[in-house]
N, C-alpha and C positions, 0 to 999 in steps of 0.2 A: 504494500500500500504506500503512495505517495507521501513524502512526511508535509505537512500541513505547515502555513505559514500566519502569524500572528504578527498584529502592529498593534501596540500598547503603547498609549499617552501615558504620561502621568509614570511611568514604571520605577520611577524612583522611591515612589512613598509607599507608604504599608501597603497600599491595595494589590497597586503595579507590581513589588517586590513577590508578592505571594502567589502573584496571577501569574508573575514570568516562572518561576519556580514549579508550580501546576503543572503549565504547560509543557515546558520541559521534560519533566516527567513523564508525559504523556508522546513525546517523539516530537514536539513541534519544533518547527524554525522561531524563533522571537525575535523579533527588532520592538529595539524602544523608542520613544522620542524625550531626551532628555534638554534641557534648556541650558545655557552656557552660563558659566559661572566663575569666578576667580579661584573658589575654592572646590576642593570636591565636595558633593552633594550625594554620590552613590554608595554608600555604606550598605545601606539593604539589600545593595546587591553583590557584596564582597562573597556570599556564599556558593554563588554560582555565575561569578562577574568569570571567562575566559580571555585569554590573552588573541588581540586580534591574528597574530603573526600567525595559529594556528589556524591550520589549512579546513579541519572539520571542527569548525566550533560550529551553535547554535544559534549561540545570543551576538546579535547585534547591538549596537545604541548609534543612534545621529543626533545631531542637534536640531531643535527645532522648538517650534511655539507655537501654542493653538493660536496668534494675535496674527501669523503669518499665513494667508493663505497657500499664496504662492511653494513654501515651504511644504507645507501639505499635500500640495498635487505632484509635486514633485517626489516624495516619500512612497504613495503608492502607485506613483508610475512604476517606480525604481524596483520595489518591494511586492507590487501586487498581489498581495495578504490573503486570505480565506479569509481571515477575521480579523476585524477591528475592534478593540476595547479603547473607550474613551473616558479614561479615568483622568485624566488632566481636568485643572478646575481650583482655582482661588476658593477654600475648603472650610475656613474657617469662618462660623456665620460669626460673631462678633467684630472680626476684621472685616471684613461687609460692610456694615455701617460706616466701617473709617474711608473704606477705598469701595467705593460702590462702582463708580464708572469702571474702575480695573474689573472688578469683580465682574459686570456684568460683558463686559466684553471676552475675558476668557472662559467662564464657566456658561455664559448664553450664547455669544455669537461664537465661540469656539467652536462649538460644539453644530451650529451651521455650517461653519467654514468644513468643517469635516467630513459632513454629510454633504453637501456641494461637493468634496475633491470625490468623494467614493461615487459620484451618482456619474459624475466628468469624467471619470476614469472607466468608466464602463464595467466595469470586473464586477463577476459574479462575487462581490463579498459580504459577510454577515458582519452586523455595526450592533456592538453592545455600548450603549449609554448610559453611565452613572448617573441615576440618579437619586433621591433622598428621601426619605423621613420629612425635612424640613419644609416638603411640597403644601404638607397637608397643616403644617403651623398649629391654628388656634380649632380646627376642626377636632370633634369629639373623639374621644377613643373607645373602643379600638379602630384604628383606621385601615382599612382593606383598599383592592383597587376601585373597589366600588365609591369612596368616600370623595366627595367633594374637596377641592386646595383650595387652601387659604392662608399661602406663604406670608410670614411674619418678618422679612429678613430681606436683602440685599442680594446674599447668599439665594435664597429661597428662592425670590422673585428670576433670578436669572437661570434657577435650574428650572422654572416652571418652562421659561422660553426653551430651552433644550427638551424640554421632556414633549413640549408640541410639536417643535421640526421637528423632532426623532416620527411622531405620527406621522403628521402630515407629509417627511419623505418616503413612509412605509406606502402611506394611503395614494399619492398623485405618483410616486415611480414603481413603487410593486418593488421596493428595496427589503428585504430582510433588515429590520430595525427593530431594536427592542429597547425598553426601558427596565431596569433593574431597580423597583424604590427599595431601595436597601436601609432597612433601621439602623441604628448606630449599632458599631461594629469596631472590636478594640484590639489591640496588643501588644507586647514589648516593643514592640515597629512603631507605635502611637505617637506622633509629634507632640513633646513636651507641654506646649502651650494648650494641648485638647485635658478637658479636665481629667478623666480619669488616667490620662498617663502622668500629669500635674498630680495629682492625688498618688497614684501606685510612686511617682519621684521621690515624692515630698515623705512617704512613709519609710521609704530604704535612707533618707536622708536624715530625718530625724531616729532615726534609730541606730545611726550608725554616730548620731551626737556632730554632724553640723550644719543643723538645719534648725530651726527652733519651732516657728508656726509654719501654719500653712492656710493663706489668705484665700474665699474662696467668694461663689456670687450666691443664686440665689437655690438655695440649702432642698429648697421645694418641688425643683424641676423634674419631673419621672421622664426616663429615658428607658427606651428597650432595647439593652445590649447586648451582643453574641460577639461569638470572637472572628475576625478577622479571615485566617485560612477556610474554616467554612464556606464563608461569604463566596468567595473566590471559585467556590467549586461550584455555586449556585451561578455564577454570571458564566461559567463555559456552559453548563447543561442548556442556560436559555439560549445559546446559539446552536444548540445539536438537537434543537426538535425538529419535529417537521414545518411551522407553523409558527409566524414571529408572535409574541403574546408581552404585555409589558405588566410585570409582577410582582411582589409586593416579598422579601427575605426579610424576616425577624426571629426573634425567639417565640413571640407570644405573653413574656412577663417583663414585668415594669419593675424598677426602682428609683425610690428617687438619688438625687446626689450624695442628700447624709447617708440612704441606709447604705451606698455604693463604698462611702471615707470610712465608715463605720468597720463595716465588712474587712478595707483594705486594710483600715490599721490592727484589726483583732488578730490578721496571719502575722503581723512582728509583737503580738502583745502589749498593745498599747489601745487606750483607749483614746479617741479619736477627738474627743470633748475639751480634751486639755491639752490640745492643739489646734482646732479648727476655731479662724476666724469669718466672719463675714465680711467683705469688703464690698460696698456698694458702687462703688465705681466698674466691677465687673459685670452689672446690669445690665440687662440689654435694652435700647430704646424700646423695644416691643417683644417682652417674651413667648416664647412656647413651651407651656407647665405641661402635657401629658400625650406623650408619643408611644403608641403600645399597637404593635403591628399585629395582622392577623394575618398567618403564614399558610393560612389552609388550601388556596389553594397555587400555591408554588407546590408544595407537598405531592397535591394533586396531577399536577402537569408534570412537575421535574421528577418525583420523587425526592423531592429535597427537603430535610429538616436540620435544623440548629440543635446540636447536642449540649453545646455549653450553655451554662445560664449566667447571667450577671455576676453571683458571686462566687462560681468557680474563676471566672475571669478573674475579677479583682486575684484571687490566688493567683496564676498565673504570673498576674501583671506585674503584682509584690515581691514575688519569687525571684522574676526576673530582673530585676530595680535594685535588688539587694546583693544579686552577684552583680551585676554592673557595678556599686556604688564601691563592694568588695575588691576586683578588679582595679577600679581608679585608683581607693588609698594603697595599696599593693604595688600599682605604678606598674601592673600589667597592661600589655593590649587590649585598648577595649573593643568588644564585638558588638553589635546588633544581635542580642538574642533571640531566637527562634518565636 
């Protein structure tokens, strides 16, 4: 059988890391699109980064940016992919508010620009579109694909526009186009500034004695968490059916932020009270208190379910935060934990 070829935005961050890795796995070719930088950026992929000079490696990386079109047509001229995963995307909703025009140009019109180079490029290829949780904002819970958006964010408002092109190039070119609303989703790989890797830091930090609080927003928020690798194996299944479907990957349970600090600090022994601050400045102009996906029917179509639950996670995520911080004072190499 032919080996299969994947083009992954975004491959640098937890999602990318764990998709390229997947796929791998599984025989594909991988090319990334990574963005240029002074410093390095790819750590998450030191596990399975190959030396170009070798004649049969898998993994690729070029430079490029969802703000570039022209960059983009050119990528799967070059490349011309079976699949596209389009995890690139200005990610974090409170940063949203700060840079909203950035945000909306590379996590909404990106995400045009892509679906444009894939329609121009004519190639039979399958286009996976990250999208979010954050669609459905202030909308009740539990939220399915049935439920009404009512993005609250910057962030939100510009995945909403992705999540329509993604239709709309399905529905007027007969593209294989899916949307993935993926609930939040965590792990060692977690960009520090996202809370619960902020939380799992701040626990291996204070208990290793040099860290003291740990300043946090609003205590109330219920978030539906699963971990990460999972997730990943949910967004290949939705390009291997027959039939493009745009679908809804959660656990199914909620917690809120305390009972998540709570949880994280009880695996180093410490009670979470007599360190957690509230800082009001981490508010969000317009929150969203209760995101709780209903996974039944990904279940349905993929066979796909979330094994881990919120506070197996937080384990995980503490476990690993704590050889990392182990690691630092040691004045070992530090890794990206698994």
């Amino acid at each position: 059988m032919a080996t299969k070829t994947a083009l992954i935005t975004g491959i640098t961050g937890q999602d990318g890391s764990y998709l390229a890795e997947l796929l791998l796995g599984k025989g594909y070719e991988v090319h990334g699109v990574i963005r240029r930088s002074s410093s390095f950026n790819t750590e998450r992929l030191d596990g399975i980064y190959e030396d170009p000079h070798v004649a049969s490696r898998r993994l690729y990386l070029h430079y490029g940016d969802l703000s570039d079109a022209s960059a983009l047509v050119n990528l799967l001229r070059d490349i011309q992919p079976d699949e596209v995963y389009n995890l690139g995307a200005q990610s974090h909703v409170k940063v949203s508010f700060e840079t909203p025009e950035y945000t909306g140009d590379v996590s909404g019109l990106g995400a045009m620009r892509l679906l444009e180079a894939v329609r121009a490029s004519r190639l039979d290829t399958r286009v996976y579109q990250a999208s979010t949780s954050e669609l459905f904002g202030s909308a009740s819970p539990p939220q399915s694909e049935q439920t009404p958006f009512h993005p609250r964010s910057p962030y939100g408002v510009a995945k909403l526009y992705a999540f329509w092109a993604t239709v709309n190039y399905r529905e007027a070119y007969d593209m294989f186009a899916v949307n993935g609303i993926l609930f939040n989703h965590e792990s060692p790989r977690r960009g520090e500034t996202f809370v619960t890797r902020k939380i799992t830091r701040a626990v291996a930090r204070i208990k290793a004695g040099i860290q003291d609080r740990l300043y946090l927003g609003n205590l109330e928020s219920t978030r539906d968490w699963g971990y990460a690798p999972e997730y990943v194996e949910g967004m290949w299944r939705m390009l291997q059916v027959d039939r493009p479907d745009d679908l809804v990957l959660a656990t199914g349970v909620g917690a809120t932020v305390e009972q998540f600090a709570e949880a994280a600090f009880r695996v180093a022994g410490l009670d979470h009270r007599e360190y957690v601050e509230v800082d009001p400045s981490y508010y969000r102009p317009a929150e969203v208190n209760y995101l709780l996906g209903d996974p039944s029917r990904a279940e349905e179509v993929l066979g796909w379910k979330a094994e881990t639950r919120w506070d197996e996670l937080g384990r995980i995520m503490v476990e690993a935060d704590m050889r990392l911080v182990e690691d630092q004072l040691a004045g070992r190499q530090v890794r990206v934990d698994r």
